[in-house]
C-alpha positions in Angstrom: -23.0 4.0 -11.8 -22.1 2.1 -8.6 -23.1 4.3 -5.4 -20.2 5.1 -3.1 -20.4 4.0 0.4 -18.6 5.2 3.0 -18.3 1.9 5.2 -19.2 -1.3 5.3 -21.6 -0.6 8.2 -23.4 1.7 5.7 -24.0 -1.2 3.2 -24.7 -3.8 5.8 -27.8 -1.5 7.0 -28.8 -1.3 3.2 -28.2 -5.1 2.8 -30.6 -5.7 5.9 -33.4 -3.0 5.1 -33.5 -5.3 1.6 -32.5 -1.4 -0.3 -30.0 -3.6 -1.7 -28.5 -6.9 -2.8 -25.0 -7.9 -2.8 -25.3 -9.1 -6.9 -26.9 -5.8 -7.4 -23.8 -3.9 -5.2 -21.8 -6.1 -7.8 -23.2 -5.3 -10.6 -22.8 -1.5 -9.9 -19.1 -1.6 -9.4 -18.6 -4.0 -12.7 -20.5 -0.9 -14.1 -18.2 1.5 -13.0 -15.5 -0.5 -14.0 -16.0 -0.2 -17.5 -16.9 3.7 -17.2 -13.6 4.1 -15.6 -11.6 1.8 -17.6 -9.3 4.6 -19.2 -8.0 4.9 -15.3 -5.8 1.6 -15.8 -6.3 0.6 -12.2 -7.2 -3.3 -12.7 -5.3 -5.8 -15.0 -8.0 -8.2 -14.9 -11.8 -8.0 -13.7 -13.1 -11.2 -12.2 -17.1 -10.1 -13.6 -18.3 -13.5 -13.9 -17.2 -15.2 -10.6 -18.1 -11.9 -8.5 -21.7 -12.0 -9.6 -21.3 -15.9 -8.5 -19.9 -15.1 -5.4 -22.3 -12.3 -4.5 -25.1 -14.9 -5.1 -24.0 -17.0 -2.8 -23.5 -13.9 -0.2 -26.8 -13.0 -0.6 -28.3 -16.0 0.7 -25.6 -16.6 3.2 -27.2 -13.2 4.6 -30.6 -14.8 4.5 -29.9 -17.5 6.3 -27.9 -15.8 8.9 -24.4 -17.8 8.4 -22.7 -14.5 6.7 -19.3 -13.6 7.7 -17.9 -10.3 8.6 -17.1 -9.3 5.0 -20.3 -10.0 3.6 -21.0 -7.2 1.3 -17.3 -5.9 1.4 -16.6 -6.0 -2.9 -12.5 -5.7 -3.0 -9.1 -5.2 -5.9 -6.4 -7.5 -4.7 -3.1 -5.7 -5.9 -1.5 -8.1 -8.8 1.4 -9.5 -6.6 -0.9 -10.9 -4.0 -1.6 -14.7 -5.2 -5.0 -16.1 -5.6 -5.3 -19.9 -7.0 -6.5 -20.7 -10.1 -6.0 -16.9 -11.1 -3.3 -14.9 -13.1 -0.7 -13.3 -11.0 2.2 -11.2 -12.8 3.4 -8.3 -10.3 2.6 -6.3 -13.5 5.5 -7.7 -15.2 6.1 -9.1 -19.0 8.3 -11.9 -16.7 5.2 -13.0 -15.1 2.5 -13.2 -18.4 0.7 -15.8 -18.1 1.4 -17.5 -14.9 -1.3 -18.7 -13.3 -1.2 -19.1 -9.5 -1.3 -22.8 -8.0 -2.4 -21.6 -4.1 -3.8 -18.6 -2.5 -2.0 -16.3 -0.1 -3.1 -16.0 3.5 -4.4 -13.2 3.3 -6.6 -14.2 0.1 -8.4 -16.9 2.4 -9.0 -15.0 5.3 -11.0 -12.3 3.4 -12.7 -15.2 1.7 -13.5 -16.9 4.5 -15.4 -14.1 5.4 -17.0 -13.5 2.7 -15.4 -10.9 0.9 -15.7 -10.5 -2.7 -12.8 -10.1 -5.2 -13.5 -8.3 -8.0 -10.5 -8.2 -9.5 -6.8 -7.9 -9.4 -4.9 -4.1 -9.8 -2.3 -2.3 -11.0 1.1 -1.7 -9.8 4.2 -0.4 -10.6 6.6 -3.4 -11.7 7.2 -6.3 -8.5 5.9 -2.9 -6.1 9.2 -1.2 -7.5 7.8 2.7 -8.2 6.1 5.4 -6.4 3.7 6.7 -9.5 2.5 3.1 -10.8 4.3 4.5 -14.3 6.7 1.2 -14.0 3.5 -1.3 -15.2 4.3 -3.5 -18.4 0.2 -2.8 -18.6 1.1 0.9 -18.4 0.6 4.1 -15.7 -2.5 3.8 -13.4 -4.4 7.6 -13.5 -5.3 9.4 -10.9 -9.1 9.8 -10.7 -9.0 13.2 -9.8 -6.9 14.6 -12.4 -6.3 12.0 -15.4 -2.7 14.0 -16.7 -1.5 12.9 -12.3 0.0 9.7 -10.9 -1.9 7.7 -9.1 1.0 7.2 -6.8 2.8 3.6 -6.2 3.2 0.9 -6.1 -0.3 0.1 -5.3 -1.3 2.8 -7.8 -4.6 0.8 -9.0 -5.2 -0.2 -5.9 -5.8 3.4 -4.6 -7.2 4.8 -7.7 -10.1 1.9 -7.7 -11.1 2.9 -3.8 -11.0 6.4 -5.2 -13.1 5.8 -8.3 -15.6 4.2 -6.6 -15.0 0.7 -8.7 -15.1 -1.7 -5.2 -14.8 -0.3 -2.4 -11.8 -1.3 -0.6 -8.6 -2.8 -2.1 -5.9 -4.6 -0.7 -1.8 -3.2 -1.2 1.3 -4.0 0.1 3.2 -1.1 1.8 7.5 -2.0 1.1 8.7 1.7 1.4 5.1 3.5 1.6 3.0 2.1 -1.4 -0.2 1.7 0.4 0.3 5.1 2.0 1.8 7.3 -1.0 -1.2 6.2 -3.4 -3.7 6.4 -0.5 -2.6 10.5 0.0 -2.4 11.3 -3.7 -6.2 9.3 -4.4 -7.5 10.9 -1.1 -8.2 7.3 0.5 -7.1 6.0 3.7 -4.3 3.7 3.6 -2.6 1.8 6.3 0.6 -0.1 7.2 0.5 -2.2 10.3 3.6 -2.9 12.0 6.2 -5.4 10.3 5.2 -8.9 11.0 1.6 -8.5 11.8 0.2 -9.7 8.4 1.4 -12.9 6.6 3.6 -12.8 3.6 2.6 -15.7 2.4 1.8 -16.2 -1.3 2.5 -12.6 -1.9 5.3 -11.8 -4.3 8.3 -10.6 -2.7 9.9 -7.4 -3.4 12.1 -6.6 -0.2 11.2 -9.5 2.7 12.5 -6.9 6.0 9.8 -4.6 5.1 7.1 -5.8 2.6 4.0 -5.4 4.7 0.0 -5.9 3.3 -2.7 -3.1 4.3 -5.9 -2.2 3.0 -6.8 1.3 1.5 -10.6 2.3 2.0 -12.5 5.6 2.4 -13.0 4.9 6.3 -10.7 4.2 9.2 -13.6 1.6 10.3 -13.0 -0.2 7.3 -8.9 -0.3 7.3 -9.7 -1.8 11.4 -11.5 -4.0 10.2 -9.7 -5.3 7.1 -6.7 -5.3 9.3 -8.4 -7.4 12.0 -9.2 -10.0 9.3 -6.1 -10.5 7.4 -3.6 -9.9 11.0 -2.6 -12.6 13.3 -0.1 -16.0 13.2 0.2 -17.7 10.0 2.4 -21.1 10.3 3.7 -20.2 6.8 5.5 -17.3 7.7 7.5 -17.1 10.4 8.4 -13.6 10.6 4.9 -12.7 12.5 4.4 -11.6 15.3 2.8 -14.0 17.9 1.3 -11.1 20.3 -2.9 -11.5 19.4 -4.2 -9.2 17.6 -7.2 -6.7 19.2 -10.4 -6.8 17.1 -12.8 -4.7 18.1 -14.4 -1.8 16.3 -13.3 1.4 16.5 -14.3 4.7 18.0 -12.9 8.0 18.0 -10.2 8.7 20.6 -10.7 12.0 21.6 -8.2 12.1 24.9 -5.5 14.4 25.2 -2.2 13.1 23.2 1.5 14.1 23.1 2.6 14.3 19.4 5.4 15.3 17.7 6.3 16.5 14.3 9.2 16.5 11.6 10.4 20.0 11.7 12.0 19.6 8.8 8.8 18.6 7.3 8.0 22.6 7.8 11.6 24.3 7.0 12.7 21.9 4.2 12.5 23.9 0.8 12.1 20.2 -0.7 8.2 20.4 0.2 5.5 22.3 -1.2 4.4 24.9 0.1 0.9 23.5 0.2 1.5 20.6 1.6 3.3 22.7 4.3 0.7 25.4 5.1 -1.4 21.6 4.8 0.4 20.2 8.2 0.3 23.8 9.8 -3.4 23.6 9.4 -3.5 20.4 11.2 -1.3 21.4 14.0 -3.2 24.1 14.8 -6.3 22.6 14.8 -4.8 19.9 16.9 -3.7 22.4 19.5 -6.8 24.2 19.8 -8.5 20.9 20.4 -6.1 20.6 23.6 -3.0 18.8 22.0 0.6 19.0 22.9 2.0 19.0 19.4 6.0 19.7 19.5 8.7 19.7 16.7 11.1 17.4 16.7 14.6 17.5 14.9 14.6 14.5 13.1 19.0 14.4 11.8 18.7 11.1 10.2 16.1 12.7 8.0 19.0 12.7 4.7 20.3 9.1 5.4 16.4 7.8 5.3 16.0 7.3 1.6 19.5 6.1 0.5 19.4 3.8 3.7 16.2 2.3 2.0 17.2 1.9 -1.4 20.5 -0.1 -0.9 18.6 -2.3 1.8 15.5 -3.0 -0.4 17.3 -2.9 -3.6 20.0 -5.7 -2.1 16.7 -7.7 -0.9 15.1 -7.1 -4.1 18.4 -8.6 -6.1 18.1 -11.6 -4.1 14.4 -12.5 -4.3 13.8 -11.5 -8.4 17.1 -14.0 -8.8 14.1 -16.8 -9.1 12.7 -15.0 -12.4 15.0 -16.9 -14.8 13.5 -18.0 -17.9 13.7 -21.8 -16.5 11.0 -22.7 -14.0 8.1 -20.4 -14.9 6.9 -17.2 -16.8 8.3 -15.6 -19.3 11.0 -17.7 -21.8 12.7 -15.5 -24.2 12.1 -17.4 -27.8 15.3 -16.1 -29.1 17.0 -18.0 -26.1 19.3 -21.3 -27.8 21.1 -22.9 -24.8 21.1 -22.1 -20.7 23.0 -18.7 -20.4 21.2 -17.0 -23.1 18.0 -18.0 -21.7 18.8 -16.5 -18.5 20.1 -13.5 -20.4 17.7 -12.7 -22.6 14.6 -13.9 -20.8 15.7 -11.6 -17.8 16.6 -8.3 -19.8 13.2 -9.0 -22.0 11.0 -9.8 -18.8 11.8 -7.1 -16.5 11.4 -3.4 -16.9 13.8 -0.6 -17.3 13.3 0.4 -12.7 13.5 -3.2 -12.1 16.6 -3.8 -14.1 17.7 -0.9 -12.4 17.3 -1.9 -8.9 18.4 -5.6 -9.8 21.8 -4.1 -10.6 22.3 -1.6 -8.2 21.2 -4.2 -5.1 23.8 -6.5 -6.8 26.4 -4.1 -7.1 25.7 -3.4 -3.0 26.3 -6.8 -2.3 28.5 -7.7 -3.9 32.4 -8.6 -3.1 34.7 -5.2 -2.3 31.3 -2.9 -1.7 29.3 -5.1 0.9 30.9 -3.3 4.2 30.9 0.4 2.5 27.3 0.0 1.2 24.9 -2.5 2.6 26.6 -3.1 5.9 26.3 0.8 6.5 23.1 0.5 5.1 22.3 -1.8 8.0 23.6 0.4 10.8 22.2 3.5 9.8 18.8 1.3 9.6 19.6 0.6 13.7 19.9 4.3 14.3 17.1 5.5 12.6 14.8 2.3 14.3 16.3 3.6 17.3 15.8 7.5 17.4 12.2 7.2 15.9 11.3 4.7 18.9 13.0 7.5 21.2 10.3 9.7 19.5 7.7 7.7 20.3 8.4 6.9 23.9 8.2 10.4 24.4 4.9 11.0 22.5 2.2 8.9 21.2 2.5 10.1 17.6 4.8 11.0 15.3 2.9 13.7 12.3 4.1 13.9 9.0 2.8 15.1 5.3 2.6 11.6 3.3 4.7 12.9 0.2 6.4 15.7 -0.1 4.1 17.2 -3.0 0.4 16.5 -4.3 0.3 13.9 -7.1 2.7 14.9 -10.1 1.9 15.1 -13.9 2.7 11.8 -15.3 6.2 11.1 -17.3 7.6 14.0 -14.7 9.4 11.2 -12.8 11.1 9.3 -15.8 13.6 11.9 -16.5 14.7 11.6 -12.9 14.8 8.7 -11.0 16.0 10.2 -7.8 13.0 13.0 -7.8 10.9 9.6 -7.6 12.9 8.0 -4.8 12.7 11.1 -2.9 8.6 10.8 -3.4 9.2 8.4 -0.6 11.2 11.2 2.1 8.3 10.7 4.8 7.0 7.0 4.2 10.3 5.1 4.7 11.0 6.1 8.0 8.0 3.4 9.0 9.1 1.0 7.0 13.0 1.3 8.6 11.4 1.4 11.7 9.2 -1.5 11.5 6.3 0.5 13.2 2.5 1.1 11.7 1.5 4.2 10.0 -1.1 5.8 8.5 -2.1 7.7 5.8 -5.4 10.2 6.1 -6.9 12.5 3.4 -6.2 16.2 4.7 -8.1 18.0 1.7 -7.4 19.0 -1.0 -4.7 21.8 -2.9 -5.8 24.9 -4.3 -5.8 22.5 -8.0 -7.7 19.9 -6.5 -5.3 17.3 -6.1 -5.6 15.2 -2.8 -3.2 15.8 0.1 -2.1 13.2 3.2 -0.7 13.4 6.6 0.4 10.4 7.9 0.7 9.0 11.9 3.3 6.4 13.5 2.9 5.4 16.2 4.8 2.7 18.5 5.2 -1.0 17.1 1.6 -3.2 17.9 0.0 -0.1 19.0 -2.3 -0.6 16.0 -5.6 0.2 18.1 -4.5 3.2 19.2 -3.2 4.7 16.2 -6.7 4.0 14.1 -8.7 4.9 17.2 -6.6 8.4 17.4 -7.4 8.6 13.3 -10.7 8.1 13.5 -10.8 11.2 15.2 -8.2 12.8 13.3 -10.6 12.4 9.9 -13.3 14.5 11.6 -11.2 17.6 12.8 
């Protein structure tokens, strides 16, 4: 069984004692793999080329010329595009495509070193918050096999937690690196909009998809971060401040922070996860904190002004997906429109044929100005009043999700219990700021709970400096 390590600097100083080999760290998590294979979390293990690659780590570390990842053994989440390898977004539409480049973010890690074992799990083009919307099925939550894992980077989360690599790579659109990362008890982290390429990942909603890592340390997420952030000259929505790498250390001065007081009142969250964030507070004040409630009023607008903005997006970018240029071609297809038709209701699931429709409906002719134009405005207001927030303190505390992981098939009778899975994550993603999810214990089942941190756009360093004291209160 492969051992877990807490960080990276842990396995470099077994790496350099000789306790340990990179093929051996390999072979340990390819072990695990198969032991934890009724999880779901990876669509495809990359066994033969790891062992390769951690080889050729190996005596890159002899010779001194290793890079920064050497020993770092990572899941890439199956939208993220690595050449000459299968990519499908866990969709039927996708089967078999194979892609022709890598993503940005694919050759940084690369570059230094990292190793890919293989590619995870997600809910359908990142559309879900329980990674139940997979055409390769639900992800399971290591901790309790009957829970979600959460979503969309459900198998991401769940192979951190299960100790099959040891970090994995997500992308965050509406909180699906932080969601999984509370309900798997792993960190997981969203940089601000526009400090991580897009390029060669598969596009859900392009005004907020945003890559971050999730890992067991808040050393590791800096660090991942440092690697894959900075200007790309394939993307042009980043941001061209530079990016501080250094490592990090616990930030133990006195902060101003707020939190939701709704988070506390609303009869929406469990009571757990309540008494969870009280805990916290309190802890945080007897450590010498100012730590205020806020009224947050845009709190009911955040999810529905999320959904008709992603799902409008979403419309837009899955047009591509059409039986004709690649993946999936319906064979009972006989001349143009019924290949579109039928390759499009066969290919996609039941959510994304859902969202597809409903983004279309938004935008379209007659309903553009009383839904997605509205959509937009609210999106201003609620970018505005959580940067008021944050002028005024330098965090902003919230529970992750509303509840602890749910049984699975709970959220397919109910769509909109799922949507509001995502109460506490969107307001990031509206706001364009970074956030973070940390593991705050457990519930009195054993199911992993989260509290998450914003904090002002680019102030990255501060807000994983301030967690990596958070995770040791």
């Amino acid at each position: 069984m492969a051992k877990f390590y807490s960080s990276l600097t842990e396995i470099k100083s077994k790496l350099n004692s000789g306790a340990v080999t990179v093929e051996q760290l390999v072979a340990g998590y390819l072990e695990q793999i198969k032991a934890c294979k009724h999880l779901n979390a990876l669509n495809e293990v990359f066994a033969d080329e790891a062992i390769s690659q951690a080889k050729q780590v190996d005596s890159k570390l002899k010779n001194g010329t290793a890079g920064k990842l050497a020993g770092m053994v990572i899941a890439i989440k199956d939208n993220i595009c690595y050449k000459g390898h299968k990519v499908s977004a866990s969709s039927k539409i996708l089967d078999g495509f194979t892609s022709i480049y890598s993503s940005t973010i694919v050759d940084r890690l690369l570059a230094e070193d990292a190793i890919i074992i293989g590619r995870a799990n997600c809910d359908e083009f990142a559309m879900g918050a329980s990674n139940e919307n997979s055409a390769f099925g639900p992800v399971k939550n290591y901790a309790d096999t009957s829970r979600v894992s959460g979503g969309s980077s459900g198998g991401s989360a769940v192979a951190v937690q299960a100790g099959m690599c040891h970090a994995a790579i997500g992308t965050d659109t509406g909180g699906s690196v932080r969601q999984p990362g509370a309900f798997c008890g792993v960190i997981g982290f969203k940089p601000t909009y526009g400090r991580i390429s897009r390029h060669g990942i598969i596009a859900y909603a392009s005004s907020f998809d945003q890559v971050g890592p999730l890992t067991n340390s808040v050393e590791d997420a800096a660090l991942l971060y440092s690697v894959m952030a900075g200007t790309d000259e394939y993307d042009s929505t980043l941001s061209r401040k530079p990016v501080e790498a250094h490592p990090v250390h616990a930030d133990t001065s006195k902060k101003r922070i707020a939190y939701i007081q709704e988070a506390v009142s609303s009869s929406g969250v469990d009571p757990e996860v309540k008494a969870n964030l009280i805990t916290y507070i309190d802890k945080l004040r007897a450590d010498g904190h100012t730590v205020e409630p806020v009224s947050f009023e845009l709190l009911d607008y955040l999810v529905p002004a999320y959904y008709i903005l992603a799902m409008a997006e979403a419309s837009s970018n899955l047009a591509r997906y059409d039986g004709v240029h690649y993946g999936y071609r319906s064979p009972a297809a006989t001349d143009l429109t019924s290949t579109y038709k039928k390759s499009r209701s066969e290919g996609f699931g039941k959510e994304v044929k859902r969202r597809i429709m409903l983004g279309t409906f938004v935008l379209s002719s007659g309903y553009y100005d009383a839904y997605y134009a509205k959509a937009q405005k609210v999106r201003r207001l609620i970018q505005q009043k959580t940067n008021e927030i944050l002028n005024q303190y330098d965090f902003l505390l919230t529970p992750t999700a509303p509840e602890p992981a749910f049984e699975i098939g709970k959220g397919e009778t109910d769509p909109v219990r799922s949507y509001l899975a995502d109460i506490f994550t969107v307001q990031a993603s509206l706001a364009g700021v970074p956030a973070i999810s940390l593991p705050a214990g457990n519930n009195s089942k054993g199911l992993p709970l989260g509290l998450q941190l914003l904090a002002k756009r680019f102030a990255e360093t501060e807000l994983l400096n301030f967690s990596e004291y958070f995770v040791k209160l």
